[in-house]
DRENSE-817408 format. One record per residue (C-alpha): x, y, z; residue number from 1; residue in three letters. Coordinates in steps of 0.001 Angstrom, whole numbers, plus 500000, padded with zeros to 6 digits. Each point is the difference from the previous one (the first is absolute). Example, Ala and Ser with C-alpha at 12.3 -4.5 7.8 and 13.67 -1.06 7.14 Angstrom:
[[512300,495500,507800],1,ALA] [[501370,503440,499340],2,SER] 
This chain:
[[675885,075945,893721],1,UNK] [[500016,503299,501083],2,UNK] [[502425,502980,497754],3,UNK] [[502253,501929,502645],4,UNK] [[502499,503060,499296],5,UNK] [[502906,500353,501759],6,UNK] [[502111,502873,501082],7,UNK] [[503850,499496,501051],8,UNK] [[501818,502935,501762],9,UNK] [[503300,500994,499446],10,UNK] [[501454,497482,497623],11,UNK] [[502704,500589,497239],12,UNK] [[501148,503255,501958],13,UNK] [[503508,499935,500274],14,UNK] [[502469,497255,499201],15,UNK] [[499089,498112,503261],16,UNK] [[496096,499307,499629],17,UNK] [[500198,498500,496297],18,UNK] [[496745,498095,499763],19,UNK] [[499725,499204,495801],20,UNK] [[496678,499101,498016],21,UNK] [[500764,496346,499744],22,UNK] [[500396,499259,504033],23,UNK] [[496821,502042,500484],24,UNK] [[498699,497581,497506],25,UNK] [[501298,496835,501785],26,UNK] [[499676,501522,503582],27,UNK] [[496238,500584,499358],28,UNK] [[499268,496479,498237],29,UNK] [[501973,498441,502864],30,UNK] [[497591,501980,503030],31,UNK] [[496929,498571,497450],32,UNK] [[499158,502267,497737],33,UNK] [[499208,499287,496579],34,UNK] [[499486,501849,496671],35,UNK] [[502510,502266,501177],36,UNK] [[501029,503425,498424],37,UNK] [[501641,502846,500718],38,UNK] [[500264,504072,498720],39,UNK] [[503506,501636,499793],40,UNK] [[502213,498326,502430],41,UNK] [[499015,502667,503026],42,UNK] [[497959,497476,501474],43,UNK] [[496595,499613,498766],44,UNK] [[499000,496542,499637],45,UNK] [[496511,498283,499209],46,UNK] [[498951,496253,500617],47,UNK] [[497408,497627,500594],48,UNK] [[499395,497980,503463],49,UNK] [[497906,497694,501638],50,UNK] [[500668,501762,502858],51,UNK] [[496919,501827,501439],52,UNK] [[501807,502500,502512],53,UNK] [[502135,502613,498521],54,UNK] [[501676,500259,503117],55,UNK] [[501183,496250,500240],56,UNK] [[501363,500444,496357],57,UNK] [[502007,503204,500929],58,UNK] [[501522,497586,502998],59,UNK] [[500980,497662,497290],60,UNK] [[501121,501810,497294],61,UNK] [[502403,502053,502684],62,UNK] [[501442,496687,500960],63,UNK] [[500492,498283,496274],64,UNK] [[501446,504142,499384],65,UNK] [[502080,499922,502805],66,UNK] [[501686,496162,499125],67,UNK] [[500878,501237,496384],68,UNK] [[500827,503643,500115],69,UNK] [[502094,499336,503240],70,UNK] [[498598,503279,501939],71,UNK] [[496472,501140,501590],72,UNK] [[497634,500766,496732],73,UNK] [[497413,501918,501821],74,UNK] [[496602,499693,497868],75,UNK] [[496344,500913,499602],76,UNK] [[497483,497858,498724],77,UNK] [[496941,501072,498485],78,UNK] [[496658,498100,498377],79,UNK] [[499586,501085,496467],80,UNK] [[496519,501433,501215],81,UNK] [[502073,502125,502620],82,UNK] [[502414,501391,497764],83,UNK] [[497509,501082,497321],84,UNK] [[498089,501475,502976],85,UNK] [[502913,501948,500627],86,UNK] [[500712,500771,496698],87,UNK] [[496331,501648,499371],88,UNK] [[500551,501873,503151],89,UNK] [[503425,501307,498643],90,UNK] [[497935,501671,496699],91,UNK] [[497466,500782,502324],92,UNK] [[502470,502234,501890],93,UNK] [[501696,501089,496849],94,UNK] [[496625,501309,498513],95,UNK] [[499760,502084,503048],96,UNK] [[503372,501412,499989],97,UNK] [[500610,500787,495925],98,UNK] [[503365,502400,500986],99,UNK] [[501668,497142,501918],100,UNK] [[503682,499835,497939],101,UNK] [[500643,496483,501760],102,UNK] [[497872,497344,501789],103,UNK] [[501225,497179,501617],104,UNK] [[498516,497364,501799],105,UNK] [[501339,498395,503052],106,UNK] [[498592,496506,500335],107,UNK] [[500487,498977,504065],108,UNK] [[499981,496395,501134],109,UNK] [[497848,500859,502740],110,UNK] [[497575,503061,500903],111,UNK] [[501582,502976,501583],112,UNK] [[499257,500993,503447],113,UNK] [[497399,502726,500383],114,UNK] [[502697,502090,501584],115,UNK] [[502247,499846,497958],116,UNK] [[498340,500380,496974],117,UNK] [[498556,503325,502037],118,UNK] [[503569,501257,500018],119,UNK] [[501624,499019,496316],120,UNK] [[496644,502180,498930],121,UNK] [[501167,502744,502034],122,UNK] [[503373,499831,498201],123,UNK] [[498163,501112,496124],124,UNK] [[501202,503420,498679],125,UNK] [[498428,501893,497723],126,UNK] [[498925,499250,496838],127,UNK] [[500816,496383,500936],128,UNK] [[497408,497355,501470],129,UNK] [[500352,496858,501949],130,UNK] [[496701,497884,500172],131,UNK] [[500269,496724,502053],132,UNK] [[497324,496771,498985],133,UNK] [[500412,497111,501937],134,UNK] [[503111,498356,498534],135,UNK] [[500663,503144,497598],136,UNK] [[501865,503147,500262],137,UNK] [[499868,502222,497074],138,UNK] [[502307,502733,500301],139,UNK] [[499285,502869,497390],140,UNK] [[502977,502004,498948],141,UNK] [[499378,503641,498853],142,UNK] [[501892,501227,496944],143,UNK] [[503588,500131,500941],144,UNK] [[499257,499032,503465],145,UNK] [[502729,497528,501759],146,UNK] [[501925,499505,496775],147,UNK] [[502236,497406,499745],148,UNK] [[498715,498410,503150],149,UNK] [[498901,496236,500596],150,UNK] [[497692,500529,503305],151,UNK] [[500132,503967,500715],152,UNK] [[497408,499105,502724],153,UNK] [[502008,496820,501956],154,UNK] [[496641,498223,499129],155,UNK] [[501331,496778,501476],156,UNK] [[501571,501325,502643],157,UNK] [[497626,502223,500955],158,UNK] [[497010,497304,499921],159,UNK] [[502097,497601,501748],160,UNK] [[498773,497074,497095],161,UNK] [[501972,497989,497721],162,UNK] [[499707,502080,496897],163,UNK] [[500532,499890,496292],164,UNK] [[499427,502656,497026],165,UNK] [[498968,499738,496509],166,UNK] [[499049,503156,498007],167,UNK] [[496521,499848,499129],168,UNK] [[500939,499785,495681],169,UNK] [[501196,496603,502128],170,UNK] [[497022,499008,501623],171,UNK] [[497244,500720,497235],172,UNK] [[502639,497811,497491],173,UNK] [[500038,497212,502396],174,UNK] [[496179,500076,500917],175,UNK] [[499749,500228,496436],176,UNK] [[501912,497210,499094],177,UNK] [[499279,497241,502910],178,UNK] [[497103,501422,501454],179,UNK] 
C-alpha cells in the first residue's frame, strides 16, 4: 500500500461549499483509502492505497468527494515521496531567498504549460520571486509586498492549472508529519 497526500481546493469558503472533517473522513474511506487523516479542516488529507496511479486515485476520490459534499471538490494528489520532494525544494528555495516575508507554495494537479509559466514569471515585482518546479509554484512575498492578498499573482489563472496553496510553515508540517 502506497501513502498519498491529498490537496482539496476551495472547500469551507463561504456558507455554500461546507465540506467538514468527518465527510472528508468517510468520503475518502468510501473512494478506498485507508488509514486516513487529515490537518486543519482546509483540506489536507493523507491515506494509504493499493492503488498504484496517483492519477486514478485523484479520479476516485473526486467522485466519492463529489457524492458527499454535494459540489465539484477539485483535488491534487501527491505520493508521499513527491510531496517531501517538494517540500525539500521549498527550504531549498527558502535558503536562497533569507528576506522572503511570505512563501507559499502552489501545488498544481498537472504541469503548467511552458508558456504560460513564461508569462506568470514575467508578472514578479521586485523584491518578490516566483520559481515554477514541475507541479510547484513558490511565490516569494517581499516584506510588506501584496498584503492582505490570497494570490497577488492570479497563479491559477494565470497558469491555466487547477491550483491549490498552502504556506510553506504548511508544507514542511505536513511533510513532517506524513511524509
Amino acid at each position: 500500500m502506497a501513502t498519498y497526500l491529498a490537496f482539496l481546493r476551495a472547500i469551507n469558503l463561504g456558507p455554500t461549499r461546507k465540506f467538514p472533517k468527518s465527510a472528508i473522513l468517510a468520503a475518502t474511506e468510501a473512494a478506498g483509502g485507508v488509514d486516513v487523516a487529515t490537518y486543519i479542516n482546509s483540506g489536507n488529507v493523507r491515506l494509504t492505497s493499493p492503488s498504484r496511479s496517483a492519477a486514478k486515485l485523484e479520479v476516485a476520490i473526486e467522485a466519492a468527494y463529489r457524492k458527499h459534499a454535494g459540489f465539484e471538490v477539485p483535488t491534487i494528489v501527491f505520493t508521499a515521496a513527491e510531496f517531501a520532494a517538494l517540500a525539500k525544494d521549498a527550504a531549498r528555495i527558502a535558503a536562497e531567498h533569507p528576506h522572503v516575508a511570505r512563501h507559499y507554495v502552489y501545488l498544481l494537479k498537472a504541469p503548467a504549460p511552458s508558456e504560460r509559466v513564461a508569462a506568470l514569471l514575467a508578472r514578479a515585482a521586485p523584491g518578490a520571486g516566483i520559481e515554477v518546479r514541475d507541479r510547484a509554484v513558490h511565490l516569494l512575498l517581499a516584506p510588506g509586498g501584496k498584503q492582505g492578498v490570497v494570490d497577488p499573482y492570479g497563479v491559477e489563472k494565470a497558469l491555466g492549472v487547477i491550483a491549490t496553496s498552502r504556506n510553506r510553515t504548511v508544507v514542511d508540517t505536513l511533510a513532517g508529519m506524513w511524509c
